[in-house]
N, C-alpha and C positions, 0 to 999 in steps of 0.2 A: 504494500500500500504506500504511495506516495504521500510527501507531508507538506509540510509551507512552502517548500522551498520553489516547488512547479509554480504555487500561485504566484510569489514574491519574483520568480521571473519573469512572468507575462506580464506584471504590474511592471517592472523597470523597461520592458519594451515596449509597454502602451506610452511610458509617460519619456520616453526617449534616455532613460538613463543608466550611463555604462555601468559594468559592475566592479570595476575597478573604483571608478568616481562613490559608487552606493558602499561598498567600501570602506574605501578613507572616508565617507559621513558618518557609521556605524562603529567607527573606530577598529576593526577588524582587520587581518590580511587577507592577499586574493585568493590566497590556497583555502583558508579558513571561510571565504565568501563562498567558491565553488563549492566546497565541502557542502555548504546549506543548500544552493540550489539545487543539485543533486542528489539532497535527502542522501546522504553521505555518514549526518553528524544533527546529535539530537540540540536543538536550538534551550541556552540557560531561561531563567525567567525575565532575568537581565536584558538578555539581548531579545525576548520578545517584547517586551515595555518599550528599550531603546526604536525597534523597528515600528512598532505602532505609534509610538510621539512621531516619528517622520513621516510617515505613512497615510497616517488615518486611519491604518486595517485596527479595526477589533482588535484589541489583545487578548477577549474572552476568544475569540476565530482564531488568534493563532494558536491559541493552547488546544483547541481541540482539537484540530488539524493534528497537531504535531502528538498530541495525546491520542488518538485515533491510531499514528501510525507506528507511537513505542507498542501500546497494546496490539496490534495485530502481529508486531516480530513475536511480541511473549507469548500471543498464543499459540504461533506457529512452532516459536522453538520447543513447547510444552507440548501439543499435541500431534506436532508434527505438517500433519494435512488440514484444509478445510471441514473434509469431512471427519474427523478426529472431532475439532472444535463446535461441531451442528453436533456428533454426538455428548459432546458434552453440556452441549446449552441445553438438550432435551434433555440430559438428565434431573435438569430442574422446572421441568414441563409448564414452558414456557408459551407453548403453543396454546395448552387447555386455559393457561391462566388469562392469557390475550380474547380467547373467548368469550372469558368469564367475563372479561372488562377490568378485571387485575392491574391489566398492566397492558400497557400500550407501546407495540414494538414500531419508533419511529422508519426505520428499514428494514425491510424483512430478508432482502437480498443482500445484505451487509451481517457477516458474520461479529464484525468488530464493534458495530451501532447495535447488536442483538445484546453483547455484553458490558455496551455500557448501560442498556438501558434495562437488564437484570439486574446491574450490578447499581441502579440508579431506585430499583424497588427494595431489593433488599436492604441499600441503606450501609452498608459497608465498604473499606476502600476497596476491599474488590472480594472475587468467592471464597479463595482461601484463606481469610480473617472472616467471611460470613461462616465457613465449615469451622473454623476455630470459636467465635462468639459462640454458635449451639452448644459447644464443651461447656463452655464458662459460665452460660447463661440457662442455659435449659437441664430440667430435670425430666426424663422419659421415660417411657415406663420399660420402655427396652432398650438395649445403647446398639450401636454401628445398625441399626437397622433403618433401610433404604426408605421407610414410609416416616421416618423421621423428617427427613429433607419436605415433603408434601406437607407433614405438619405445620413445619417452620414458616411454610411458606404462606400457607394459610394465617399463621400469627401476626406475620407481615402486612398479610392485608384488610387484618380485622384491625391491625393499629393504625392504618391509615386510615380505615373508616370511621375514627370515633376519634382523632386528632382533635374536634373540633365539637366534640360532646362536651357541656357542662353540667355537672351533676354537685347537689349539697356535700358541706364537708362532712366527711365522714367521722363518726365518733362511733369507736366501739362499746363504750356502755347503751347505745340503743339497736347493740345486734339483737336482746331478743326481743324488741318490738318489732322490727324487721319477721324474725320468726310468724311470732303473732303475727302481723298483716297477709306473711305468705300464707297462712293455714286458713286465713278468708276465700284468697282468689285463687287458690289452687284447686275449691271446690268448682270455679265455675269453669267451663266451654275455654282451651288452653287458649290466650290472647297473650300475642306475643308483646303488644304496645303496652298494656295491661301491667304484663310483667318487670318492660324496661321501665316503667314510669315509677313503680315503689320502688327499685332498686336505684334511681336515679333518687329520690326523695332520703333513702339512707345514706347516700356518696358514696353509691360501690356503682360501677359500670356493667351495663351487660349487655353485651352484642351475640348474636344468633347467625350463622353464616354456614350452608353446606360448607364441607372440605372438599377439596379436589378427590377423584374419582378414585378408588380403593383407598383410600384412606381409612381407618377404621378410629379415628380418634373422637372421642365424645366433649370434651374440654377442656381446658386449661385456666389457670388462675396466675395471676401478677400482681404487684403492686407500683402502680407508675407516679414518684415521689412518697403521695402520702395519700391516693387513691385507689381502691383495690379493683380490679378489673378482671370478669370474668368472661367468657367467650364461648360459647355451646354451639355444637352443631345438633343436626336432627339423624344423627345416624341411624338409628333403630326406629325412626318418626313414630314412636310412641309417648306419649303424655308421663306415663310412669318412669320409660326411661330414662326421660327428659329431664327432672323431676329426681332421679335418683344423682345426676350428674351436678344438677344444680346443687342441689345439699352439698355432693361428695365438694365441691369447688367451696361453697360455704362455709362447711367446719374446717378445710384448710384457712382461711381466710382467718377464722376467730383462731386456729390454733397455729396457725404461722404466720402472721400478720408480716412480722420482721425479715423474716428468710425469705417471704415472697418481693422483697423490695431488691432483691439481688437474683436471685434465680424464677423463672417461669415453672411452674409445675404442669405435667401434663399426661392426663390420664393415670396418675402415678399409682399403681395396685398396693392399697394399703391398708390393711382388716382394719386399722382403730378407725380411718378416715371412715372406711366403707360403712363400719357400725354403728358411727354418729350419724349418718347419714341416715342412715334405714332407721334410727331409733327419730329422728328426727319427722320423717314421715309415719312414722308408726309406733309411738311409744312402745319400749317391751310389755307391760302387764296389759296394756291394749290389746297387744299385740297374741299375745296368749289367748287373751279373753274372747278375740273374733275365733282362733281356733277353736278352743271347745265348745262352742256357744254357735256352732254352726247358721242351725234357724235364726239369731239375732245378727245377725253379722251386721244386714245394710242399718237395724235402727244403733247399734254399736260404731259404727263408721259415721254415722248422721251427727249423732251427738259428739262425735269426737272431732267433727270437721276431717275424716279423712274419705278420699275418693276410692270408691272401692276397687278402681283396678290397682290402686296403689298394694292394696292386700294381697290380690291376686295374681299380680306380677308377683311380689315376694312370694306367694307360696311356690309359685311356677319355679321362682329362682332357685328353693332350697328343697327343690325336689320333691315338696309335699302332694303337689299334682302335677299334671305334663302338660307344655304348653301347646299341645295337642286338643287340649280335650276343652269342652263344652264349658267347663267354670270358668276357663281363663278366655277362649276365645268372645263369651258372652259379655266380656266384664273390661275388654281390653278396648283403650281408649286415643285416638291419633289424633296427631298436630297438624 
């Protein structure tokens, strides 16, 4: 890929000037001139400041020009061919996220504009400090696995979506009125706006967004400064599912407030999280009490404010019935 220097030559023969004369103006010698014309030699920051006060060109144009053409040697040298570097752009499926409206790939026939404008979503100086940041930043519920990178990416652009959210300060002695309000509106008809709006009212964040395609991630929890931020997909687009993720992100929130202000958690398999979670939708002696008490179950759920597929998932989950069978399909409730 060619860089300034093709431009900077047509500019000295539009405007009649040698390049010995352009030169001695730029303070440089004629070997070190040719050198640039010739995309020979990478131009300092120096000397593109100096050629733009003479010029007029952009000095934002020459960096990218010249930035354009270091990144296509480094990808060439890494990956060797073209086709090396398209398979490696896909392997952060960049195609599906351009669909999704993610991310907007300015040239699609430019291998070296495809990685800056990956490398301009993700947000880091380039992918391997974005593949290092996931180390340093993210907690997953599996390590070196390939649906991590789909996660990440997704995280990416649920935080570009909510840049721009403001929600009350958040105070944790009114997490369990937040409880309380959730065990009102989770009896009624799942509303997504419904849901963002009291968790907007506590100053916790909560965005709802498919993940890219095999993904199997349910959500993740943060803390961005001193606002906690939660993020759910509709994986299983079940109410109860939904619902048990939401919790599971919750009682991380109350019980790692401080560690989520440094690491993202995501999906992370954890029995104490999990059993706050399900106790939280279902107190234990409740919990008991729907079981043996079969015939009373729905006025037992009524009075307790809980939706009864939330029981019936759980029984489903701990094997007590099969999610086969007529209790749970009768009782099961979508988003």
């Amino acid at each position: 890929m060619s860089g300034f220097g093709s431009m900077l030559k047509d500019y000295l023969e539009y405007h009649r000037i040698s390049q010995t004369d352009f030169a001695d103006r730029i303070g440089i010698s004629q070997k070190h001139m040719n050198e640039i014309l010739n995309d020979k030699t990478n131009l300092s920051l120096e000397l593109m400041i100096t050629i733009s006060t003479i010029t007029d060109i952009d000095v934002n144009l020459i960096y990218y020009i010249e930035n354009k053409k270091k990144i296509s040697k480094q990808l060439l040298d890494k990956y060797e061919t073209e086709k090396g570097i398209n398979k490696m752009l896909n392997s952060y499926y960049i195609n599906e996220m351009e669909k999704r409206g993610w991310i907007r790939l300015k040239d699609k026939t430019s291998f070296v504009q495809k990685y800056l404008d990956l490398v301009d979503f993700v947000k880091t100086k380039d992918l391997d400090t974005f593949d290092s940041y996931l180390e340093k930043r993210y907690l997953f519920k599996k390590k070196n696995d390939s649906n991590n990178i789909k996660i990440a990416l997704w995280i990416n652009h649920c935080d570009d979506m909510i840049k721009n959210i403001k929600v009350s300060q958040y105070d944790p002695n009114k997490f369990i009125l937040l409880l309380n309000d959730l065990r009102e509106i989770r009896m009624n008809k799942f509303n997504e706006k419904e849901l963002i709006d009291l968790f907007s009212k506590y100053g916790i964040i909560l965005y709802i967004e498919d993940a890219l395609k095999g993904s199997k991630v349910r959500g993740c929890c943060k803390v961005m400064i001193d606002t906690p931020v939660i993020y759910l997909t509709r994986y299983l687009k079940e109410k109860s599912s939904l619902y048990f993720t939401l919790y599971h992100e919750l009682m991380h929130i109350k019980k790692d407030y401080n560690k989520l202000k440094n690491k993202t958690i995501v999906d992370e398999d954890e029995k104490e999280i999990d059993e706050l979670a399900l106790n939280e939708m279902i107190p234990k002696d409740i919990y008991q009490e729907m079981i043996l008490n079969v015939s009373d179950r729905e006025k037992i759920a009524k009075d307790n404010k809980i939706p009864l597929s939330f029981l019936y998932t759980r029984l489903a989950m701990e094997g007590k019935i099969d999610y086969s069978s007529s209790e749970y399909l009768n009782h099961r409730e979508m988003i």
